[in-house]
PyMOL Python script that loads the backbone (N, CA, C, O; Angstrom):
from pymol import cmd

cmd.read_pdbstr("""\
ATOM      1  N   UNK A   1      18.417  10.058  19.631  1.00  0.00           N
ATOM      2  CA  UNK A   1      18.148  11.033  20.648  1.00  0.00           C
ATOM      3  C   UNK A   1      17.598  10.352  21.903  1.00  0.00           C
ATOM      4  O   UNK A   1      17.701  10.809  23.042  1.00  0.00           O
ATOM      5  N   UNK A   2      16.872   8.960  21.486  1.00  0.00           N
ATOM      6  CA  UNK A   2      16.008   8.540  23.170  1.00  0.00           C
ATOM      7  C   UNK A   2      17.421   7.877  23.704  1.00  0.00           C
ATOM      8  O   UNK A   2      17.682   7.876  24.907  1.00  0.00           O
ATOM      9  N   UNK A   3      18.089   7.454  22.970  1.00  0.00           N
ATOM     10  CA  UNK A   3      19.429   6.548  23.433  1.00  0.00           C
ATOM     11  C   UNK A   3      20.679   7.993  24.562  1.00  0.00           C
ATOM     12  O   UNK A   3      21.068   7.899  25.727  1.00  0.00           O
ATOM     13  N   UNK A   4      20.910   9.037  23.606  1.00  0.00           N
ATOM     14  CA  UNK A   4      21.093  10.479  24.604  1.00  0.00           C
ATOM     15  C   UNK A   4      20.565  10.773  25.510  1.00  0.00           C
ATOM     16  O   UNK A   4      21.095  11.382  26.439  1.00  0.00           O
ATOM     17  N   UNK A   5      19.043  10.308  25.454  1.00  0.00           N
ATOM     18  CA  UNK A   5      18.231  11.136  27.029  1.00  0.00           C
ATOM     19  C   UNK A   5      18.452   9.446  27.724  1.00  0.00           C
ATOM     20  O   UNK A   5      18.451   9.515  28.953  1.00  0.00           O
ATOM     21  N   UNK A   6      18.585   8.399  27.347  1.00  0.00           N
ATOM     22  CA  UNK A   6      18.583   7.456  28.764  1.00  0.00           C
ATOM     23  C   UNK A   6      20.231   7.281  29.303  1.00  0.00           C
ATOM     24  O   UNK A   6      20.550   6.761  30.372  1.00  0.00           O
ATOM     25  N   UNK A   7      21.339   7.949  28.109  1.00  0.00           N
ATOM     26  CA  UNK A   7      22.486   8.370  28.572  1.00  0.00           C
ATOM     27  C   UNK A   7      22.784   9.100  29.258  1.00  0.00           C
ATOM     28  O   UNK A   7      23.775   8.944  29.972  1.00  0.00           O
ATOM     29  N   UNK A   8      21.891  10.360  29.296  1.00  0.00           N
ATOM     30  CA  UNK A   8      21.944  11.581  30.086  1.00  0.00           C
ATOM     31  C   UNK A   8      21.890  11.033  31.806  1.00  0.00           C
ATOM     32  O   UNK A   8      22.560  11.040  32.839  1.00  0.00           O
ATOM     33  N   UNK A   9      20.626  10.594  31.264  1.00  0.00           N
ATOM     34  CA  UNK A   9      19.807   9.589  33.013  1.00  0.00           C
ATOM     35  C   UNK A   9      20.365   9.241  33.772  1.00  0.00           C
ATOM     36  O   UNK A   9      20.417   9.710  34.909  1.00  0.00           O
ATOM     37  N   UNK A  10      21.303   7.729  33.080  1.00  0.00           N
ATOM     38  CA  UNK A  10      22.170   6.998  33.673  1.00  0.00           C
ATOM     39  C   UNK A  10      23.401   7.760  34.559  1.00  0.00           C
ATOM     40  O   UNK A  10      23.696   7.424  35.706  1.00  0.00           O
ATOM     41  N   UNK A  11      24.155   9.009  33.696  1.00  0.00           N
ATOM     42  CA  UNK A  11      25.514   9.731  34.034  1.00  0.00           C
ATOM     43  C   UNK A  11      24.751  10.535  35.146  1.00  0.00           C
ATOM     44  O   UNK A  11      25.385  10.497  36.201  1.00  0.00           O
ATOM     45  N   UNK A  12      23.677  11.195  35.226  1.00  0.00           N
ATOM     46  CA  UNK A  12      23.185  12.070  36.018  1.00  0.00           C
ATOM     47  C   UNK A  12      21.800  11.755  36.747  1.00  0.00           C
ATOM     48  O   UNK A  12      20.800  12.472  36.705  1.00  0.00           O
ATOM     49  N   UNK A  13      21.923  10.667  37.352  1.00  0.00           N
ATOM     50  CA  UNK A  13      20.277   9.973  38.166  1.00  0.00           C
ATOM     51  C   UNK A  13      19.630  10.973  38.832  1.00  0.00           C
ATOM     52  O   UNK A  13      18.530  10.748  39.335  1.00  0.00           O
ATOM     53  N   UNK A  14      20.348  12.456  38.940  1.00  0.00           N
ATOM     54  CA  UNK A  14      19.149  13.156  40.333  1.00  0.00           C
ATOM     55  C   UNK A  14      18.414  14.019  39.488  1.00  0.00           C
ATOM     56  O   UNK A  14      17.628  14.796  40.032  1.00  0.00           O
ATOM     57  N   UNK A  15      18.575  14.027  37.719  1.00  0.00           N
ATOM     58  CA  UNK A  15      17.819  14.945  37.133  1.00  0.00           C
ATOM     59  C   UNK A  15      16.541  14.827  37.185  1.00  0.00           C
ATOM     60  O   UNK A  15      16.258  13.632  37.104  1.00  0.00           O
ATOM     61  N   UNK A  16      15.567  15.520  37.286  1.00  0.00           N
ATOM     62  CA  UNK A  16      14.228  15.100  36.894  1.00  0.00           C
ATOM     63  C   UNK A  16      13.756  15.085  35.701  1.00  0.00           C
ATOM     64  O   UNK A  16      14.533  15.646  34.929  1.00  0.00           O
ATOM     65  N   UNK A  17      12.499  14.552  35.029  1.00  0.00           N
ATOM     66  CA  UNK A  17      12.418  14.880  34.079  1.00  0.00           C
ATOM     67  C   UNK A  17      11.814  15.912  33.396  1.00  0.00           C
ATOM     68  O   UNK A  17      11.406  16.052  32.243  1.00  0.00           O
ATOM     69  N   UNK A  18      11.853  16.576  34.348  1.00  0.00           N
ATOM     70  CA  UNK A  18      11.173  18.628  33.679  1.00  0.00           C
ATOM     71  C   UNK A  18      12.769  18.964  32.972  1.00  0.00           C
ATOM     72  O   UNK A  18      13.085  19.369  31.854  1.00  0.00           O
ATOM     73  N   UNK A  19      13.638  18.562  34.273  1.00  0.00           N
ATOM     74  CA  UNK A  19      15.278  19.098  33.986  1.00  0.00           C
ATOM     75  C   UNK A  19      15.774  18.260  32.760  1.00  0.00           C
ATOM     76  O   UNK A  19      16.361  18.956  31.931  1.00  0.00           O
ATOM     77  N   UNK A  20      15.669  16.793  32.415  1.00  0.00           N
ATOM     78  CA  UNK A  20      15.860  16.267  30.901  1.00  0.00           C
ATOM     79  C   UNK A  20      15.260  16.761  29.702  1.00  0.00           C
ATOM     80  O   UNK A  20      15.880  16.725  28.639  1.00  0.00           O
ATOM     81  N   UNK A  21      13.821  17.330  29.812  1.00  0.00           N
ATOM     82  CA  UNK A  21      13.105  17.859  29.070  1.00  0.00           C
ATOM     83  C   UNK A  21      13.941  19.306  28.514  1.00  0.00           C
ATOM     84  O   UNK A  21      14.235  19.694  27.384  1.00  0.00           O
ATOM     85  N   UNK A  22      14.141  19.832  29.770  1.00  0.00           N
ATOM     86  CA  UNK A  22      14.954  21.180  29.295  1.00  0.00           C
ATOM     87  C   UNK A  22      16.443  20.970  28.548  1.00  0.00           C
ATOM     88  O   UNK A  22      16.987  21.800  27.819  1.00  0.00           O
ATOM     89  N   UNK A  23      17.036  19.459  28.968  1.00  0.00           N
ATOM     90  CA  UNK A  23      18.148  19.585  28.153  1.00  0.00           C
ATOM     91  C   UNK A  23      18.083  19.175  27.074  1.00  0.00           C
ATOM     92  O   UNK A  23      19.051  19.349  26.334  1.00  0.00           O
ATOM     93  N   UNK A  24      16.987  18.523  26.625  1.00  0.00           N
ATOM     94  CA  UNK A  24      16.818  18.038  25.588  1.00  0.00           C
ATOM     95  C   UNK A  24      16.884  19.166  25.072  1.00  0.00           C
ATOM     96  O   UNK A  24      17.977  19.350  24.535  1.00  0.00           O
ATOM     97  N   UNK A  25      15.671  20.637  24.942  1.00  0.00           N
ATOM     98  CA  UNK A  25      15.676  21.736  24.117  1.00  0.00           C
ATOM     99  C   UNK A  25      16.936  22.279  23.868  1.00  0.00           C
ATOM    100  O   UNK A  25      17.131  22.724  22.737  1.00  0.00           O
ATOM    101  N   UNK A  26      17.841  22.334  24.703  1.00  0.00           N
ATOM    102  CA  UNK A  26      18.823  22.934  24.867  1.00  0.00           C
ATOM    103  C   UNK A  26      20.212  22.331  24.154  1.00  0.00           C
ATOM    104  O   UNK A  26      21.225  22.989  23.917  1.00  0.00           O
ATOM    105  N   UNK A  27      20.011  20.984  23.887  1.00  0.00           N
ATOM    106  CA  UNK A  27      21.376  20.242  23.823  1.00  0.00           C
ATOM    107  C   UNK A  27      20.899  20.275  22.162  1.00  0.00           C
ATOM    108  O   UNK A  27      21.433  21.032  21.352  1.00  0.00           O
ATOM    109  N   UNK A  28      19.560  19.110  21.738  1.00  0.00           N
ATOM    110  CA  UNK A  28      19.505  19.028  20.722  1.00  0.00           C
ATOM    111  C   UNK A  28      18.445  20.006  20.282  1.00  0.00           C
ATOM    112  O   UNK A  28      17.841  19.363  19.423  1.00  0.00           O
ATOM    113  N   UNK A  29      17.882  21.161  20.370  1.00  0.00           N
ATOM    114  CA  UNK A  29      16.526  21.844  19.992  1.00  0.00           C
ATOM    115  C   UNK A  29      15.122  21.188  19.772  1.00  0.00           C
ATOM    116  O   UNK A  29      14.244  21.508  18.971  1.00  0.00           O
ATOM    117  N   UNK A  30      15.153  20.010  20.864  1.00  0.00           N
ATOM    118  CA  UNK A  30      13.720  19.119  20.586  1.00  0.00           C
ATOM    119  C   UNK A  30      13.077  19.294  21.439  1.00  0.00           C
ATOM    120  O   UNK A  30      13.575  19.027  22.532  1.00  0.00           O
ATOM    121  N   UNK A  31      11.537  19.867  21.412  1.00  0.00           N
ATOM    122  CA  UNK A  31      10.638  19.868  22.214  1.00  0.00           C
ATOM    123  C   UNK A  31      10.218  19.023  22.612  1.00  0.00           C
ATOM    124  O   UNK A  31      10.219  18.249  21.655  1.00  0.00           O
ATOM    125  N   UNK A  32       9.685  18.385  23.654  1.00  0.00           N
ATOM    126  CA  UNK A  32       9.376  16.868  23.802  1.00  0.00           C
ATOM    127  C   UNK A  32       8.385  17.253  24.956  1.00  0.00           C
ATOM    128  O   UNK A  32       8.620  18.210  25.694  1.00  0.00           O
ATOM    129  N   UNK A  33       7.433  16.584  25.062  1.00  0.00           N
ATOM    130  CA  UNK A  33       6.256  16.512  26.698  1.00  0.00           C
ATOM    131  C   UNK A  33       6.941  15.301  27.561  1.00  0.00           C
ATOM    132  O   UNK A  33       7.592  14.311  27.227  1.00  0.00           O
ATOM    133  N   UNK A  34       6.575  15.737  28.617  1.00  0.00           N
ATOM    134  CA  UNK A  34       7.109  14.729  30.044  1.00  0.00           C
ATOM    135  C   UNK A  34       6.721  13.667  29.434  1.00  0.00           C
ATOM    136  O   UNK A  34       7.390  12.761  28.937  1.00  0.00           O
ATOM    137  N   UNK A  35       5.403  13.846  29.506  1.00  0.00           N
ATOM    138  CA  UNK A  35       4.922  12.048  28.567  1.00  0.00           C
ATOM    139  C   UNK A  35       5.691  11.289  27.886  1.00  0.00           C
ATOM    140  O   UNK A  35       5.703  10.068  28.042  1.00  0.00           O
ATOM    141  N   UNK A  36       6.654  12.106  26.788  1.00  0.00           N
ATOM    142  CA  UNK A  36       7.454  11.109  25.875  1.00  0.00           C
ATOM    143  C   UNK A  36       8.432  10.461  27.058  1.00  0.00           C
ATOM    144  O   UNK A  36       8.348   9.242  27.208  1.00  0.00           O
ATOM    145  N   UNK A  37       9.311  11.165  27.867  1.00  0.00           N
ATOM    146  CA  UNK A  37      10.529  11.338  28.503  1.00  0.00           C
ATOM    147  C   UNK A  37      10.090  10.236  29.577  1.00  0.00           C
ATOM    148  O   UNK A  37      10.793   9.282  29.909  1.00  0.00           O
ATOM    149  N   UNK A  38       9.067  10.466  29.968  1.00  0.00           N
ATOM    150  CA  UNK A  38       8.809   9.521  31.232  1.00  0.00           C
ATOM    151  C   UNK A  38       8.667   7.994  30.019  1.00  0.00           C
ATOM    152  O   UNK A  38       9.559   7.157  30.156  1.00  0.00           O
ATOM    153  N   UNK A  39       7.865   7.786  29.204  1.00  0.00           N
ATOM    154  CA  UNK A  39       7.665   6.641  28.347  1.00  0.00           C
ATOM    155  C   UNK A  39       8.957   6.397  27.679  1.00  0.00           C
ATOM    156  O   UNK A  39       9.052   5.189  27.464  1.00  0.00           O
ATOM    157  N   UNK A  40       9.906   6.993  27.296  1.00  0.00           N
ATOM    158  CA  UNK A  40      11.380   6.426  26.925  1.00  0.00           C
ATOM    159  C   UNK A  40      12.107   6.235  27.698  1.00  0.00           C
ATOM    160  O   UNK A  40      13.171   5.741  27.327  1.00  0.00           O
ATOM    161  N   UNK A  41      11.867   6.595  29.527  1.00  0.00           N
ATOM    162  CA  UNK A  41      12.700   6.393  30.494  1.00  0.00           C
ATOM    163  C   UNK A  41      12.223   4.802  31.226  1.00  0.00           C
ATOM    164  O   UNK A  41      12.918   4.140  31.996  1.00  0.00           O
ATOM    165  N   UNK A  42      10.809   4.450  30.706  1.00  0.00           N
ATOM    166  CA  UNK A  42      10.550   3.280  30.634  1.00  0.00           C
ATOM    167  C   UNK A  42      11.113   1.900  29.998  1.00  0.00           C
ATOM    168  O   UNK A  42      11.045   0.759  30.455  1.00  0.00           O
ATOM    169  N   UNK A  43      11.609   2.309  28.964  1.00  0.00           N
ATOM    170  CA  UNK A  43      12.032   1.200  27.900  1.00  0.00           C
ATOM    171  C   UNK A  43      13.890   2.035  28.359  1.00  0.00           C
ATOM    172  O   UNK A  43      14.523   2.059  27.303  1.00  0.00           O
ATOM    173  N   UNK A  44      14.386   2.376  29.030  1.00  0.00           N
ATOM    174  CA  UNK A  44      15.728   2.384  29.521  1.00  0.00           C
ATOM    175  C   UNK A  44      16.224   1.452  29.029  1.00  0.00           C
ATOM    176  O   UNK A  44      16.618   1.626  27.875  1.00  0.00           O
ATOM    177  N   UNK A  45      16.416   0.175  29.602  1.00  0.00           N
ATOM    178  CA  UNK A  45      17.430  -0.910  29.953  1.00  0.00           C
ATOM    179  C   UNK A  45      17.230  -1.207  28.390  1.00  0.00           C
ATOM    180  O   UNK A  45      18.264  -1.482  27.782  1.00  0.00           O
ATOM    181  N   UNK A  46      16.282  -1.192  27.814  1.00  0.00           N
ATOM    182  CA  UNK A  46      15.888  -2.006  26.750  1.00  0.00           C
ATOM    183  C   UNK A  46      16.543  -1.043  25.297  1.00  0.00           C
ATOM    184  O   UNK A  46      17.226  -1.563  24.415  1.00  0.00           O
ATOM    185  N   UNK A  47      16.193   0.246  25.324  1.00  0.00           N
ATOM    186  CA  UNK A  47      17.066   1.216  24.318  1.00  0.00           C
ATOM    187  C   UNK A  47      18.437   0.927  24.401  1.00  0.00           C
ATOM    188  O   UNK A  47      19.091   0.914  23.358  1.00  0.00           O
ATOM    189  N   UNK A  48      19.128   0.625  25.791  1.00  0.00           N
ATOM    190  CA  UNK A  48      20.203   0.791  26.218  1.00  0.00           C
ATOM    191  C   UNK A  48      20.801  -0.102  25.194  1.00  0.00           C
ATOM    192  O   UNK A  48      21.527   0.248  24.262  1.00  0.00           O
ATOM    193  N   UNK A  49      20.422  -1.245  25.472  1.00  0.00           N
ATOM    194  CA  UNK A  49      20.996  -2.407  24.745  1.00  0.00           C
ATOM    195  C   UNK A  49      20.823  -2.860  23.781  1.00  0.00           C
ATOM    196  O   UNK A  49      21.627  -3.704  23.385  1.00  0.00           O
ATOM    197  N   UNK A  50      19.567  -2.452  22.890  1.00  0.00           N
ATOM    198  CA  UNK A  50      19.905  -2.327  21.545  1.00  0.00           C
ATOM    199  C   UNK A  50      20.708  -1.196  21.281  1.00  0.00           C
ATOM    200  O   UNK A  50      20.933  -1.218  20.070  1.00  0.00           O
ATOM    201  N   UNK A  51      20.942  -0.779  21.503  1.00  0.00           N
ATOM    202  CA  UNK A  51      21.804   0.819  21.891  1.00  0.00           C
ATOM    203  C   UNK A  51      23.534   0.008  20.939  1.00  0.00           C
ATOM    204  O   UNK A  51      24.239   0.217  19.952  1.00  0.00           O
ATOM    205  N   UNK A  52      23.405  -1.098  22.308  1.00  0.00           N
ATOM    206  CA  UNK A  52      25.177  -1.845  22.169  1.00  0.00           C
ATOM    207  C   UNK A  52      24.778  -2.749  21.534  1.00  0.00           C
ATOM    208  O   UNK A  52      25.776  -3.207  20.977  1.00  0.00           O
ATOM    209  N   UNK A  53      23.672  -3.482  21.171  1.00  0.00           N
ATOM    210  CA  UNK A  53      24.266  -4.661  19.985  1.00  0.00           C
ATOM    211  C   UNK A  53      24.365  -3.892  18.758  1.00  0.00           C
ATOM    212  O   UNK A  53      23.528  -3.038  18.464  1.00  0.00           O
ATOM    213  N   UNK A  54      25.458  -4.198  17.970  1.00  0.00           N
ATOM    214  CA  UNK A  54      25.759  -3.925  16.793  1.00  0.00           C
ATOM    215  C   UNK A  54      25.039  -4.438  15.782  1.00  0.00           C
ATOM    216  O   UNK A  54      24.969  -3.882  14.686  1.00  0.00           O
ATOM    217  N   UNK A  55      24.199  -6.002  16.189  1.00  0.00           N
ATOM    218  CA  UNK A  55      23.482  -5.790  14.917  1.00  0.00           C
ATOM    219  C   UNK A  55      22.115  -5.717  14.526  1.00  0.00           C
ATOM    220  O   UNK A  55      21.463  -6.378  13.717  1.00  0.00           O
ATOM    221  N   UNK A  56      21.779  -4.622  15.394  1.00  0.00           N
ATOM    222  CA  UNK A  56      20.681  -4.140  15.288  1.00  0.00           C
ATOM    223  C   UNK A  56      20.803  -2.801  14.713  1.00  0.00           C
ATOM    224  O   UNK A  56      21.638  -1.953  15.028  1.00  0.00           O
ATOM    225  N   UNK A  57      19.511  -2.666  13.489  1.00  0.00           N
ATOM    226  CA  UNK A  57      20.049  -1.395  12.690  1.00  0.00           C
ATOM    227  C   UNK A  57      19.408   0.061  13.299  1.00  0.00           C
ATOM    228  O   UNK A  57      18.324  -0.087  13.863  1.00  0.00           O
ATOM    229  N   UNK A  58      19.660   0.714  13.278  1.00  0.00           N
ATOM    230  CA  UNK A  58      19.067   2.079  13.608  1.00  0.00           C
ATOM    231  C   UNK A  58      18.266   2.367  13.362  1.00  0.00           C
ATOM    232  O   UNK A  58      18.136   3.276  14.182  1.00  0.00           O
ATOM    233  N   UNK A  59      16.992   2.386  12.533  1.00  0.00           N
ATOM    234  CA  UNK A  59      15.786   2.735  12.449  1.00  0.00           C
ATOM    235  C   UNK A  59      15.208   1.840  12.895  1.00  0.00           C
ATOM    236  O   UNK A  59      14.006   1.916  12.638  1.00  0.00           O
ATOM    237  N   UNK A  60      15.645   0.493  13.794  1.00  0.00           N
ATOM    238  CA  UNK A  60      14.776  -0.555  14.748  1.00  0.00           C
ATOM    239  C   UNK A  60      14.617   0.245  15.956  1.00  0.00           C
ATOM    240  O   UNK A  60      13.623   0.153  16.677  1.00  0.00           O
ATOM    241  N   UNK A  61      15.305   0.797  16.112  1.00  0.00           N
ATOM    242  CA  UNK A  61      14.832   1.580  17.597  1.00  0.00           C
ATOM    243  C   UNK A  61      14.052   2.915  17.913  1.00  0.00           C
ATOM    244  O   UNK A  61      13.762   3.561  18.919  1.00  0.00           O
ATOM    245  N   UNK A  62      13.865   3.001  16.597  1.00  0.00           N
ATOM    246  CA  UNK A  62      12.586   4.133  16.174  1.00  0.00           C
ATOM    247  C   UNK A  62      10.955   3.676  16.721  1.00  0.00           C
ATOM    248  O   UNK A  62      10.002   4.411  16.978  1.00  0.00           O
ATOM    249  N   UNK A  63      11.077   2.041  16.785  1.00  0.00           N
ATOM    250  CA  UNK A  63       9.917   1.043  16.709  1.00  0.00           C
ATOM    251  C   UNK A  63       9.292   1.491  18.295  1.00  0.00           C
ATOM    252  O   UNK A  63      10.025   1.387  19.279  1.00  0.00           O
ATOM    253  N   UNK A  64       8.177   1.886  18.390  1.00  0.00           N
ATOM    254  CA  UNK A  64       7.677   1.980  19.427  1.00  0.00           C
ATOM    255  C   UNK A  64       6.745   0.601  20.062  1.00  0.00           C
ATOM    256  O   UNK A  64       6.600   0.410  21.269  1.00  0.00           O
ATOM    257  N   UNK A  65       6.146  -0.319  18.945  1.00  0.00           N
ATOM    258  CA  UNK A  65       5.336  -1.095  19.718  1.00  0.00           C
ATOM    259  C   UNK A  65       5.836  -2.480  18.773  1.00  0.00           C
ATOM    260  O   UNK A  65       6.473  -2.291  17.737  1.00  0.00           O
ATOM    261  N   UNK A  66       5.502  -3.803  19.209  1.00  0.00           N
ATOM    262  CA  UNK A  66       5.770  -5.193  18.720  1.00  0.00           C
ATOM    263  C   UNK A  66       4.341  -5.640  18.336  1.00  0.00           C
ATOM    264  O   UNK A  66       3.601  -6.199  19.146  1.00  0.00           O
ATOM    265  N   UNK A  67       4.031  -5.399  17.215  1.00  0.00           N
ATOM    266  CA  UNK A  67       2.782  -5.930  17.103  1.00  0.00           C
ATOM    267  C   UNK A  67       2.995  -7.108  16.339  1.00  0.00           C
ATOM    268  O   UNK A  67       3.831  -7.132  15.436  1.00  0.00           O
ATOM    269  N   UNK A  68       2.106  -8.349  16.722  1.00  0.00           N
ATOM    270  CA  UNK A  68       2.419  -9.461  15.738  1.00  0.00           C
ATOM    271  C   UNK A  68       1.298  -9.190  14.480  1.00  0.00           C
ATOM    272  O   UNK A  68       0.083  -9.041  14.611  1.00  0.00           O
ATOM    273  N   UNK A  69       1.993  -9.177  13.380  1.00  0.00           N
ATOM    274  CA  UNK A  69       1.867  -9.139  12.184  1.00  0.00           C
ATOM    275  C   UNK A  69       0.866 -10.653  11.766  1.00  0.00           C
ATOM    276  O   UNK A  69       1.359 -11.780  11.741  1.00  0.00           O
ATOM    277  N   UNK A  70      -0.405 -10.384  11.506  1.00  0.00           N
ATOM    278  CA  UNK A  70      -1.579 -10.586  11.138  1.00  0.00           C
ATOM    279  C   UNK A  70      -1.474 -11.358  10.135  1.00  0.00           C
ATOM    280  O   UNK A  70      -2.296 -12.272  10.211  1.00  0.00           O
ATOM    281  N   UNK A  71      -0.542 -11.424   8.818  1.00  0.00           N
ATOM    282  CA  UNK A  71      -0.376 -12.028   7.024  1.00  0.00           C
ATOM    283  C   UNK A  71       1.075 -12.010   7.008  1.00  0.00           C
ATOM    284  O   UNK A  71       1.658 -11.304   6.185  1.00  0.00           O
ATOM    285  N   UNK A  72       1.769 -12.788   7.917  1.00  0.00           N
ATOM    286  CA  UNK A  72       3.288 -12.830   7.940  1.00  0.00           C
ATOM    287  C   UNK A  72       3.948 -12.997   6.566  1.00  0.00           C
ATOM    288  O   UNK A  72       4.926 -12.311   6.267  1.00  0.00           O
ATOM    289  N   UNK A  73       3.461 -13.836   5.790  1.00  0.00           N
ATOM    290  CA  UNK A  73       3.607 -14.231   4.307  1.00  0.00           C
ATOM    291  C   UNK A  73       3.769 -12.578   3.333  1.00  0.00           C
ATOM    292  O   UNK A  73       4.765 -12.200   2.715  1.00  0.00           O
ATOM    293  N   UNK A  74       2.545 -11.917   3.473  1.00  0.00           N
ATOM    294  CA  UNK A  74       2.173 -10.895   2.917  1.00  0.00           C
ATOM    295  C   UNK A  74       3.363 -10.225   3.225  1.00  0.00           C
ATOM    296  O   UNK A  74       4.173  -9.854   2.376  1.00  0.00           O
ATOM    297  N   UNK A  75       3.467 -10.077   4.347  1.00  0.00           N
ATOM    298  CA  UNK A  75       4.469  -8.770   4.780  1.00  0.00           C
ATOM    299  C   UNK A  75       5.386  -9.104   4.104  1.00  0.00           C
ATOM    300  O   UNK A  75       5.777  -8.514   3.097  1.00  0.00           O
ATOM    301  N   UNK A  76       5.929 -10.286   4.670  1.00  0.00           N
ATOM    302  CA  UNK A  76       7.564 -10.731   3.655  1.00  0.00           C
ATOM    303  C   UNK A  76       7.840 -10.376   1.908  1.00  0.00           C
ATOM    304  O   UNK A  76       8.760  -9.787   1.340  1.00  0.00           O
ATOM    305  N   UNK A  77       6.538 -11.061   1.381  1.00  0.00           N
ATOM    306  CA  UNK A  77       6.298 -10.500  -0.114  1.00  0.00           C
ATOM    307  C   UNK A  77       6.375  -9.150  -0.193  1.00  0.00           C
ATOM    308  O   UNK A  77       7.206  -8.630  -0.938  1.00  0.00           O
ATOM    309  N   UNK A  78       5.434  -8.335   0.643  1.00  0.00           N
ATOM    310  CA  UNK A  78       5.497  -6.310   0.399  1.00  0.00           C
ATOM    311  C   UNK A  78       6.747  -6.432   0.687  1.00  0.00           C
ATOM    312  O   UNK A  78       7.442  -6.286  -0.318  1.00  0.00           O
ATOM    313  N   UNK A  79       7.433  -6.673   1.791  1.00  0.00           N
ATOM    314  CA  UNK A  79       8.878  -6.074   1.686  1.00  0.00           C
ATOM    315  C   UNK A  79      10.063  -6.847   0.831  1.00  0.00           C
ATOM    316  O   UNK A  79      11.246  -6.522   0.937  1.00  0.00           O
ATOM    317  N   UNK A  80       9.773  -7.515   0.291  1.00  0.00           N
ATOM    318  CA  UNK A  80      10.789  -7.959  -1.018  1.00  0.00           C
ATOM    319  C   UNK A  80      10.170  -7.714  -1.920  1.00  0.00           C
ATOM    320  O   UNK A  80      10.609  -8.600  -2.654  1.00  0.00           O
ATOM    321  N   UNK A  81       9.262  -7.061  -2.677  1.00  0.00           N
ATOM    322  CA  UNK A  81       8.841  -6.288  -3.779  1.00  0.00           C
ATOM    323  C   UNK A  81       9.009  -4.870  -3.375  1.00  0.00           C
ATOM    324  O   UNK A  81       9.168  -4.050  -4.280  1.00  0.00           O
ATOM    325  N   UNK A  82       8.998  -4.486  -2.202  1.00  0.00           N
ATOM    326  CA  UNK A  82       9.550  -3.195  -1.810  1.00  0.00           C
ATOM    327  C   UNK A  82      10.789  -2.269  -2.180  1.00  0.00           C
ATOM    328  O   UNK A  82      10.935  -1.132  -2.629  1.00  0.00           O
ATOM    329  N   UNK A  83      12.220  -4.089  -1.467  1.00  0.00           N
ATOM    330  CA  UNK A  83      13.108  -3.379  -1.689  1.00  0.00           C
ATOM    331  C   UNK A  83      13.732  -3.712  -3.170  1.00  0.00           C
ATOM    332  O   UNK A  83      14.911  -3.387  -3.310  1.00  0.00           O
ATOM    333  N   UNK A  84      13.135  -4.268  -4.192  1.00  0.00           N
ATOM    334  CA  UNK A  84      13.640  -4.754  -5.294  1.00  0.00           C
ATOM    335  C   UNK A  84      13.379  -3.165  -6.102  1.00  0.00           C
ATOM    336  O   UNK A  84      13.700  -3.010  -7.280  1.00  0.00           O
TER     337      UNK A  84
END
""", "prot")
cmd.dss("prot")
cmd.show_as("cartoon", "prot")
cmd.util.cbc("prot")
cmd.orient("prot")
């Protein structure tokens, strides 16, 4: 859906974002605050294009922040006892 609203953007630059907000309700039934819309119209270029690489999976762009991971070791272990 943020990849739709920075599609919307791009095809239609004079919308504002009260007017994206409303199509959002309207297109997909999602309520959203300016806040989100203005903060996903931030990371644009950057949704965009994980958007087009293919091998990036779809719930990576769910990721809102890059935090460096504290027990890199650990993590790797939780997530291979995770997905086993």
């Amino acid at each position: 859906m943020r990849i739709a609203l920075c599609q919307q953007k791009r095809h239609r630059s004079a919308l504002t974002q009260g007017e994206l907000k409303e199509w959002l309700w309207t297109t997909h039934g999602v309520c959203v605050t300016q806040a989100t819309i203005s903060l996903t119209l931030k990371r644009n270029d950057e949704l965009l294009a994980m958007a087009a690489d293919t091998n990036v999976a779809p719930p990576r762009l769910a990721l809102r922040t890059r935090q460096a991971v504290q027990y890199p070791q650990m993590e790797l272990a939780l997530k291979r006892w995770f997905l086993e």
